[in-house]
Residue, then its C-alpha position, 0 to 999 in steps of 0.5 A: x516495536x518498543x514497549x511503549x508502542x505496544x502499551x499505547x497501542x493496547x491502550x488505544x484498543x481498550x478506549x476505541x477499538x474502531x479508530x485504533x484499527x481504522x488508523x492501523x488500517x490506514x497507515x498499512x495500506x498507505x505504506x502499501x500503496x507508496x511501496x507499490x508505487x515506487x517499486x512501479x517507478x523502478x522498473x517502468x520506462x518510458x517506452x513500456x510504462x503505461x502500454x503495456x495494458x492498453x495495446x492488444x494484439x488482434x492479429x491471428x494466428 
């Protein structure tokens, strides 16, 4: 992170501290979320994704 970065941001802190850390918040959980949902589109397919959760195995043991 640049310097300027880092001086905007402190500077955004001092004039609203709420909507600084609301849109910090925002911006990590969104790359979070896309992060999650691209690592899921890699290792899914088609016969697992989906199922996985929703089919049980009731027969006893």
């Amino acid at each position: 992170m640049s310097e300027h970065n880092w001086s905007a941001y402190e500077e955004a802190l001092k004039a609203n501290p709420v909507l600084a850390k609301m849109m910090i918040s925002g911006v990590v959980y969104s790359l979070g979320d896309w992060i999650a949902q691209v690592c899921s589109l890699i290792t899914c397919t088609d016969d697992v994704c989906g199922t996985r959760v929703l089919e049980r195995d009731d027969t006893p043991t």
